[in-house]
N, C-alpha and C positions, 0 to 999 in steps of 0.2 A: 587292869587286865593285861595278862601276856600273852604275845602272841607265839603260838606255838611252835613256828617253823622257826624264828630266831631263840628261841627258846631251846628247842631241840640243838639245836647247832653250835649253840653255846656247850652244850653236855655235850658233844660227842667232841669239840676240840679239844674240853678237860679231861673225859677218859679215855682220849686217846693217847694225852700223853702221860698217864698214868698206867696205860696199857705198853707204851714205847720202854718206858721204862722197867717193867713188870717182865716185860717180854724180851730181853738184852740176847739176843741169840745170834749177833754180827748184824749183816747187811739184810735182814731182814725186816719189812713193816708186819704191824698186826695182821693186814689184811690177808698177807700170804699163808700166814699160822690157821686164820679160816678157812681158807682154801684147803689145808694141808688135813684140817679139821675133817669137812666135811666130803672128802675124798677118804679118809681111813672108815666114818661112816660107808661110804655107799662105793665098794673096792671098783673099779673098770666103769664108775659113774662116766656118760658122755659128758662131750665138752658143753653141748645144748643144755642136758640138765644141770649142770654145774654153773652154766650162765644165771638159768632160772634160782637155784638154790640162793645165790651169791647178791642176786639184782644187778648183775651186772653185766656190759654190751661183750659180745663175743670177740671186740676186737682185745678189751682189756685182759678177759681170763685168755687170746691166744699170751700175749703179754707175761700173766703169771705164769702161763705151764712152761712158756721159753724158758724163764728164768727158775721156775722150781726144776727143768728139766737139767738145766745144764749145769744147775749142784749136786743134780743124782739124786731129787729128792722125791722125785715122780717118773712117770713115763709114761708114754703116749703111743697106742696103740691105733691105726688107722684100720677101718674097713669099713670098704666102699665111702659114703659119704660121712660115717661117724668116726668120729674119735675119743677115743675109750683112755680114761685118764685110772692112775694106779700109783700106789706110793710106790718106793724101792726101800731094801730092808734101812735105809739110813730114814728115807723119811718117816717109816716108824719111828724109828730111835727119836728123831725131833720131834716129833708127834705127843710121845711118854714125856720129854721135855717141858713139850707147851702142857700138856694137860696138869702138870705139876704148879706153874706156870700161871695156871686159869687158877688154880685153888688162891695162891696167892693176891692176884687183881680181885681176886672176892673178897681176902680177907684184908686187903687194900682200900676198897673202897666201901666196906661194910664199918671199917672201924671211922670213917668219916661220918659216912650216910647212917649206919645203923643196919644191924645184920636184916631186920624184918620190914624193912623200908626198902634197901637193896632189893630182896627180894620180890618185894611187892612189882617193884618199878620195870624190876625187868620182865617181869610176868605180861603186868600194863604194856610198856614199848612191844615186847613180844606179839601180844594178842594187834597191837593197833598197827603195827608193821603189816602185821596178815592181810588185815581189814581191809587196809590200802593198796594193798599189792592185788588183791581179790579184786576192786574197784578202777584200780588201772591199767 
């Protein structure tokens, strides 16, 4: 039997660095590319939802927007207590990048895993990701 927290952990070090290298766009990690992701999803998304979306503490996304902000790839709109996050026309442009970018880490790790297995798995981690975050 495996256990599935070390299990998991094990897969997310290897397609990370299958993701690191997929994703060669300078001084950028994968993580910042989700960020960048799910802000052209949802334009003037808060910093609050963007925690939630991300699973991550509000001190780390302050962290990324610092630094997507000060390459002009975002921008930060404050009022009153919220802060309203937005790409700039360049983090579009990286944006069309990554997405070009995602097709590849698919056809990357589908020609290992297998295209319908890939898909399967992410569907599964998808739905169990939910499940958990719903329970915690």
């Amino acid at each position: 039997m495996h256990c599935l927290y070390f299990t998991a952990s094990r897969f997310a070090r290897n397609i990370t660095k299958l993701a690191e290298r997929t994703f060669d766009f300078g001084n950028l990690a994968p993580s910042y590319f989700y960020m960048i992701m799910i802000v052209k999803f949802h334009p003037g998304i808060t910093q609050k939802e963007l925690c939630r979306k991300l699973s991550i503490a509000p001190s780390t996304s302050t962290r990324f927007i610092d630094k997507l902000e000060g390459l002009k790839l975002v921008t930060r709109k404050i009022d009153g207590k919220q802060t309203f996050i937005s790409l700039t026309e360049e983090g579009e442009n990286v944006y069309l990048k990554f997405r070009s970018s995602l097709k590849d880490l698919f056809e990357g790790y589908s020609q290992i895993l297998g295209r319908e297995f890939s898909l399967d798995l992410s569907k599964m981690l998808h739905e169990a990701s939910n499940k958990l975050e719903d329970e915690l």
